[in-house]
C-alpha positions as a Markdown table, in Angstrom:
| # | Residue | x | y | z |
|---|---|---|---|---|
| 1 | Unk | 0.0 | 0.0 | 0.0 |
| 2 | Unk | 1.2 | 3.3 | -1.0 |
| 3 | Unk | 2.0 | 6.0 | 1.9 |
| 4 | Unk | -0.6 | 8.8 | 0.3 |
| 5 | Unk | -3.3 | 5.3 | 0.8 |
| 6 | Unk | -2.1 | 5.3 | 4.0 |
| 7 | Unk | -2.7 | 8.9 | 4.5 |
| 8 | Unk | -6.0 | 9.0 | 3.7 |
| 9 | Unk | -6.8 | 5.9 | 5.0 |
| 10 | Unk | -5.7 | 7.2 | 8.7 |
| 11 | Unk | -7.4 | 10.8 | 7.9 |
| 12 | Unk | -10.7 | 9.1 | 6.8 |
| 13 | Unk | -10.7 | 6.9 | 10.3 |
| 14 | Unk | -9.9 | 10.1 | 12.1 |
| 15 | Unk | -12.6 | 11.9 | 11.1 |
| 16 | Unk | -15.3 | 9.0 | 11.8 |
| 17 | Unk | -13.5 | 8.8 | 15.3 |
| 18 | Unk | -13.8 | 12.7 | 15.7 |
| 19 | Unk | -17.4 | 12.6 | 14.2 |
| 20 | Unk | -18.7 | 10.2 | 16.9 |
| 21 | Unk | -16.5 | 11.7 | 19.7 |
| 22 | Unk | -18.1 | 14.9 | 18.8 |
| 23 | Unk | -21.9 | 13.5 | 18.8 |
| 24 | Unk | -22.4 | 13.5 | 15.3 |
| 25 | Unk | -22.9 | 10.2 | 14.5 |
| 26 | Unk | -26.1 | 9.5 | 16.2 |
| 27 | Unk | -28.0 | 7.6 | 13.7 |
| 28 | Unk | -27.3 | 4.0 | 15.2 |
| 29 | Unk | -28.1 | 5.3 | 18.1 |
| 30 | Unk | -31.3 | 6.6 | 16.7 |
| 31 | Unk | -32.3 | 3.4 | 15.4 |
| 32 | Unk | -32.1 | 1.7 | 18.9 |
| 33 | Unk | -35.3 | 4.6 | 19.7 |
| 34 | Unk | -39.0 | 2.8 | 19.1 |
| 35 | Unk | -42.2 | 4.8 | 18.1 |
| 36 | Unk | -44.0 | 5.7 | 21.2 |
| 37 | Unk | -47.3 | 3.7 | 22.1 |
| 38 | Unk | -49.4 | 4.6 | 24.7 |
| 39 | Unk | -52.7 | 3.8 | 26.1 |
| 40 | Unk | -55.8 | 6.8 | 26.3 |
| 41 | Unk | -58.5 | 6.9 | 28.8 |
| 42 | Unk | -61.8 | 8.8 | 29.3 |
| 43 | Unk | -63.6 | 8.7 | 32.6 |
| 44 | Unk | -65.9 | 11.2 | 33.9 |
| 45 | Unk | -65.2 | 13.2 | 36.3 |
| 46 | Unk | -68.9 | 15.6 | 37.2 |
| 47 | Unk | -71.5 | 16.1 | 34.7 |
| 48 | Unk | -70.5 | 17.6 | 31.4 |
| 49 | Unk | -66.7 | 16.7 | 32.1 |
| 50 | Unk | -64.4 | 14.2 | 31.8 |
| 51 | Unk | -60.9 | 13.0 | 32.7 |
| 52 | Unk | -58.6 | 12.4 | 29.8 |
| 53 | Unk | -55.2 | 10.4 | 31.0 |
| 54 | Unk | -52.6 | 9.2 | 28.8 |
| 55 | Unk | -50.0 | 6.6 | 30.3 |
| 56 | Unk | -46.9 | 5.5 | 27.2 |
| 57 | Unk | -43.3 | 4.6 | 26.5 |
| 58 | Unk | -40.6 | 4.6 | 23.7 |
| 59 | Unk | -38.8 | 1.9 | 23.6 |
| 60 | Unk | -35.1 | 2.6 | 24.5 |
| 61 | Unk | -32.6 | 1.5 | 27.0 |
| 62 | Unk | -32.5 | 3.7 | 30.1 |
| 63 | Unk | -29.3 | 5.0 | 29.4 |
| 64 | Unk | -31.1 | 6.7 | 25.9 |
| 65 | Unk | -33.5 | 7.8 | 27.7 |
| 66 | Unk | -31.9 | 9.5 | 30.3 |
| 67 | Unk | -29.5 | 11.7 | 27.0 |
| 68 | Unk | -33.0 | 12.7 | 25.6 |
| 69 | Unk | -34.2 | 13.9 | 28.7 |
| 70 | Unk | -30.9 | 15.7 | 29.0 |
| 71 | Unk | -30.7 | 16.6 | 25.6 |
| 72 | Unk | -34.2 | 18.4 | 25.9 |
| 73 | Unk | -36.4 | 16.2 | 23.5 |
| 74 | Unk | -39.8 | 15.9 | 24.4 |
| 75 | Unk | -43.1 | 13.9 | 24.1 |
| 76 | Unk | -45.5 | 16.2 | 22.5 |
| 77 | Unk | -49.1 | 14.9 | 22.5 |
| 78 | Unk | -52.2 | 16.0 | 20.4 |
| 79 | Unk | -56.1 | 14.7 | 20.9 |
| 80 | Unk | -57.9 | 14.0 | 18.2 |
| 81 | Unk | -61.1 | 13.3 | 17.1 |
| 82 | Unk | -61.3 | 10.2 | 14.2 |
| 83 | Unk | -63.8 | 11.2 | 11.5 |
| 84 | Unk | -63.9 | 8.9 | 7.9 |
| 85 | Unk | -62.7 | 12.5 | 6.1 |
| 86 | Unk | -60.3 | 14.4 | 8.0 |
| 87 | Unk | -59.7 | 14.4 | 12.1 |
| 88 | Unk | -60.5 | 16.7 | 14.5 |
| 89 | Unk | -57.8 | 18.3 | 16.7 |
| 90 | Unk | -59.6 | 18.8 | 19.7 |
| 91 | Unk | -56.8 | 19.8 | 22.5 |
| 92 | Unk | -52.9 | 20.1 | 22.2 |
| 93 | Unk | -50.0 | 19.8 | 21.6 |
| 94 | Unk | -48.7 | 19.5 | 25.3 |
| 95 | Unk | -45.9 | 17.9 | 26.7 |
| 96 | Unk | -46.2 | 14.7 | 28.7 |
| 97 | Unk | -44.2 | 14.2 | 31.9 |
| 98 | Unk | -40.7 | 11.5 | 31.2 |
| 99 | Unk | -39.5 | 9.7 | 32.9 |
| 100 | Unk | -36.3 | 7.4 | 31.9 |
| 101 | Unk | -36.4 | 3.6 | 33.1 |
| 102 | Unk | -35.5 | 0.3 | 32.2 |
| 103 | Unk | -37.9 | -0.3 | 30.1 |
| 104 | Unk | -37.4 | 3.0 | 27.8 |
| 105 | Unk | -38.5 | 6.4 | 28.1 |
| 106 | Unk | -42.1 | 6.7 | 30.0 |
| 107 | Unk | -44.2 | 9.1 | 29.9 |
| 108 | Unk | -48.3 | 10.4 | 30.9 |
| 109 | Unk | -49.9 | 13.2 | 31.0 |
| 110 | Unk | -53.5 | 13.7 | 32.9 |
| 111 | Unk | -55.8 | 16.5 | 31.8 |
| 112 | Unk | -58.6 | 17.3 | 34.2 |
| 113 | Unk | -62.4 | 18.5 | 34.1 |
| 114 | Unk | -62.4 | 18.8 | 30.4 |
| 115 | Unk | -65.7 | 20.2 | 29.2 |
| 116 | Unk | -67.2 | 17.5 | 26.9 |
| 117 | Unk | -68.1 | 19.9 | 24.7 |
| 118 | Unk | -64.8 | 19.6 | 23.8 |
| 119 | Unk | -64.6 | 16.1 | 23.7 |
| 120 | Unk | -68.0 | 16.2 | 21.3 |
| 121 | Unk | -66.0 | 15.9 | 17.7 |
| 122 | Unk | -68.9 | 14.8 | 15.8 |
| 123 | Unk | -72.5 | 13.9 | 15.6 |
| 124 | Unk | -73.4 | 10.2 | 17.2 |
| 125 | Unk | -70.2 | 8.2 | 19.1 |
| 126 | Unk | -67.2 | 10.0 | 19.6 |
| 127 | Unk | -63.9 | 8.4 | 18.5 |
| 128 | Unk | -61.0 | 9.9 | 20.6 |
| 129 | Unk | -57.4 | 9.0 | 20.2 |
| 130 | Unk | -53.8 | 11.1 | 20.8 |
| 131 | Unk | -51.3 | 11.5 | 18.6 |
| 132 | Unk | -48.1 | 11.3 | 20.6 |
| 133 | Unk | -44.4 | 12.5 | 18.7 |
| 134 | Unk | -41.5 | 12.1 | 20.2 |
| 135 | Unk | -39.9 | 16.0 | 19.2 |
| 136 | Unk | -36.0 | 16.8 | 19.3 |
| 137 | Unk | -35.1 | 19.8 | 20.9 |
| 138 | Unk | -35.2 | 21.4 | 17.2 |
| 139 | Unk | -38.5 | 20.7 | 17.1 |
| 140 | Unk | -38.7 | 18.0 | 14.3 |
| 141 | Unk | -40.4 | 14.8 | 14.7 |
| 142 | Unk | -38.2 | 11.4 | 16.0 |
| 143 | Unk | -40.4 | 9.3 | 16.1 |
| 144 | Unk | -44.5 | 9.3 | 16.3 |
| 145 | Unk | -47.2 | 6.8 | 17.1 |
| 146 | Unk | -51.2 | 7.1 | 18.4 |
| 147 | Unk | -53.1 | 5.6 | 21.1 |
| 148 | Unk | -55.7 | 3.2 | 21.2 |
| 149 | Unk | -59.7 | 4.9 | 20.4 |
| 150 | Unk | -61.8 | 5.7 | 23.1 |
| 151 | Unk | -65.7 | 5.5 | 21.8 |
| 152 | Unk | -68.3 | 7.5 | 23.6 |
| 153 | Unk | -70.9 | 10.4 | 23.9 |
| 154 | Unk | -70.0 | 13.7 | 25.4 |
């Protein structure tokens, strides 16, 4: 192998090493983060309001989680109302409360005494579900996934 090979061979390696070293290789890293799932409930809470509670994780190891957290990401949720043409947003975004553990990065958020005529999105059975993103501190979407659909009449 020639010396100027050699060179660039030990330049190129230096670079990937300073790349990582310097955080910019993050996409394997990335790839270990799964879509959020979550699970949505409505109970009611007095007449003509409800609860709306919405308990998730993104699959990670703890040790991911805890760098988003510290990195400022967020989970950013949205309710929506499911129609057959276009849905409804009926409250958000907000950010959910994380916590880091073991078995990613977990997070919930409880909104009280919502009026239902919020939660009303259309005529007959409401279908309510959230939209949950898991935002960079940029603002750009990591990853994104929605909750199961509550049916009911508010």
């Amino acid at each position: 192998m020639s010396i100027s090979r050699r060179i660039r061979r030990t330049a190129a390696a230096l670079t990937v090493a300073a790349a990582a070293a310097a955080g910019l290789a993050a996409g394997p890293a990335n790839a270990a983060i799964g879509s959020p799932s979550g699970e949505l409930t409505v109970g009611p809470f007095s007449p003509g309001y409800h609860n709306v509670a919405v308990f998730g994780t993104a699959p990670m190891t703890r040790a991911e989680a805890q760098r988003l957290v510290n990195t400022g990401h967020r989970i950013q949720l949205r309710l929506w109302g499911d129609d057959a043409f276009s849905d409804d947003l009926l409250i958000g975004p907000y950010n959910a409360t994380l916590v880091p553990t073991d078995k990613g990065l977990e997070f919930h958020k409880v909104l009280l005494e919502i009026d239902d005529d919020r939660l009303d999105e259309d005529w007959g059975t409401d279908e309510l579900y959230v939209g949950m993103r898991l935002v960079k501190p940029n603002g750009s979407t990591l990853r994104s996934g929605t909750t199961n659909i509550v049916r009911g009449n508010f």
